[in-house]
N, C-alpha and C positions, 0 to 999 in steps of 0.2 A: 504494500500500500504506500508506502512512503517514496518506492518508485512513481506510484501515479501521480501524487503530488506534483514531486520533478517535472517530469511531463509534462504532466498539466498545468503548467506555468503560466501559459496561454489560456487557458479555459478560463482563471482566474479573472479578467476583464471582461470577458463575453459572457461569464456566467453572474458577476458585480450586473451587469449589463440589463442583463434577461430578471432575475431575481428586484432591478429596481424599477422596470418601465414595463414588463410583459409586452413587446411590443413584435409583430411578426417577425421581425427581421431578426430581433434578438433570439426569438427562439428556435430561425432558420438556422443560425449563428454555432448556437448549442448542438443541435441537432446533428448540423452536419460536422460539427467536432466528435461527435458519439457516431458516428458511423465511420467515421474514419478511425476510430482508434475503438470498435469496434470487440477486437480480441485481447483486450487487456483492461486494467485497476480505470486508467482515465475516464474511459470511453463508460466504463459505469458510474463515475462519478459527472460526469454532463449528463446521462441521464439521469439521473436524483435528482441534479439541475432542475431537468426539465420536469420531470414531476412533484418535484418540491411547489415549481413555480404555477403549475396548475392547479396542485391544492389551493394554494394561497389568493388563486383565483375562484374558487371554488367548483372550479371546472375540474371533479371527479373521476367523470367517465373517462376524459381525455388523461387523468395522471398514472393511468391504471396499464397501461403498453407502455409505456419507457420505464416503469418502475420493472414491471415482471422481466422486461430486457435488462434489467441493470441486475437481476439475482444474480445472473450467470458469472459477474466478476465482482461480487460487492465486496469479497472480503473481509476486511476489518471495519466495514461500513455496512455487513450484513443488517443489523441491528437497526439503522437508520432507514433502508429500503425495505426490510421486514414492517417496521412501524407505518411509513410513510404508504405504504404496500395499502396495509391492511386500513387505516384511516382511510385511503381513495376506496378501496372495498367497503366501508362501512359509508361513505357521502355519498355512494353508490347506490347505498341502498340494498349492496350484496353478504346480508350476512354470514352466507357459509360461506365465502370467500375470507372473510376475516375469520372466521374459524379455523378454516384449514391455515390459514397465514402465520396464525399467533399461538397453533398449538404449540410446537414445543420453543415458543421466544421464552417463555420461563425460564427452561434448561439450558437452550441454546445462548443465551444473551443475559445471565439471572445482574452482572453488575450496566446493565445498559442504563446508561442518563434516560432510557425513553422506556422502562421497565413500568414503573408503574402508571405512566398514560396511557403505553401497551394492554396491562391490564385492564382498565376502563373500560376500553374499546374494546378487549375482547368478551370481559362479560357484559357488555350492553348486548353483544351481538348473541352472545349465550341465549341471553333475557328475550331476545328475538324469537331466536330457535328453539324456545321451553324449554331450556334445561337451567334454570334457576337455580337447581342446588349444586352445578357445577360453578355458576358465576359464585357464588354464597361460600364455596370452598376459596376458590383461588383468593376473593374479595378481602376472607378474614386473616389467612395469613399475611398479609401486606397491608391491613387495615391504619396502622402505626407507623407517623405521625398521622393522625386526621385530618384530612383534605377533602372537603366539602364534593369534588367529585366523584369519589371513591365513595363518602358515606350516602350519597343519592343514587349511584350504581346499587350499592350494597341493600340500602333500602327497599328500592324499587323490587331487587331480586328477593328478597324476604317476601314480601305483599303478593309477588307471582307464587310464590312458592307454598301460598297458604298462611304463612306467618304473618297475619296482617298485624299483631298485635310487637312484634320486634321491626317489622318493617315501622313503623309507625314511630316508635322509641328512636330509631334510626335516623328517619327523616326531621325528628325534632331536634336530635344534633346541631344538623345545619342550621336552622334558626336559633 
C-alpha cells in the first residue's frame, strides 16, 4: 500500500479535485487514473475516490461499481471500501448486500476507525432482514462508550425483536 501512495502522487490533485467540486470532468479525471492503473494499490484507491465522492453526493446507486472494483486491490484500505461498500448498499436501499459486505468486517477489520459505524449499518440492515437478535448480539458487545446511534440501532432492534419494554428503556437513553 505505501507503494500506491508513491504512485499515486498524481491522483493526489485530481482526487483534492473531484472530492471538492464533483464536477464531470473531475470524475473523468479519477476514473481514467483507475483504469489505467487498473492492476495494482492506486488504481483502487481513485476508485474509493470515486465512490467516496458519490456517497457524498448521495448518489448510491452510482458509488456501488467502483467500490466492488476497488475490492480486488484494496488492501490495507480493505476496511475503508468494505464500509464505504456496504453504506452505498444500504442508500441503496440493498440490505442483503450490506449483509453479505459486513459479515465478517468484525473479524476481518475488528481495530478499523470505521468498526463501529460499520456496525450501525450492518445491524440497521439486520433490522431490515428480521433478524433482530442478530443486530441485539453484535449491538451489545460494542455498546460502550454510548453513542446515540448505536443506542437507536440497539433500541429499535429490541422493539422488533418483541422486547418492547428494553427497546423503550433504550430509546430513553438518547433523550
Amino acid at each position: 500500500m505505501a507503494h500506491a501512495f508513491v504512485v499515486s502522487s498524481d491522483l493526489k490533485p485530481m482526487a483534492r479535485q473531484l472530492l471538492e467540486n464533483r464536477t464531470p470532468a473531475a470524475y473523468a479525471g479519477v476514473q481514467a487514473y483507475a483504469r489505467k492503473h487498473s492492476r495494482d494499490d492506486a488504481g483502487a484507491l481513485a476508485l474509493l475516490v470515486v465512490g467516496y465522492a458519490h456517497i457524498s453526493d448521495r448518489e448510491y446507486a452510482s458509488a456501488i461499481a467502483p467500490l466492488v472494483r476497488a475490492q480486488r486491490h484494496a488492501g490495507d484500505l480493505g476496511d475503508y471500501v468494505g464500509y464505504f461498500l456496504a453504506s452505498a448498499y444500504g442508500g441503496a436501499g440493498d440490505s442483503k448486500h450490506v449483509i453479505a459486505t459486513l459479515a465478517n468486517f468484525e473479524k476481518d477489520y475488528p481495530d478499523s476507525l470505521f468498526a463501529r459505524d460499520a456496525y450501525v449499518v450492518y445491524a440497521n440492515a439486520l433490522l431490515v432482514e428480521n433478524q433482530a437478535d442478530k443486530a441485539i448480539a453484535l449491538l451489545e458487545r460494542y455498546r460502550q462508550p454510548v453513542h446515540a446511534d448505536f443506542e437507536l440501532a440497539l433500541g429499535r432492534a429490541y422493539i422488533a425483536s418483541g422486547n418492547t419494554t428494553k427497546g423503550a428503556d433504550t430509546l430513553r437513553r438518547i433523550y
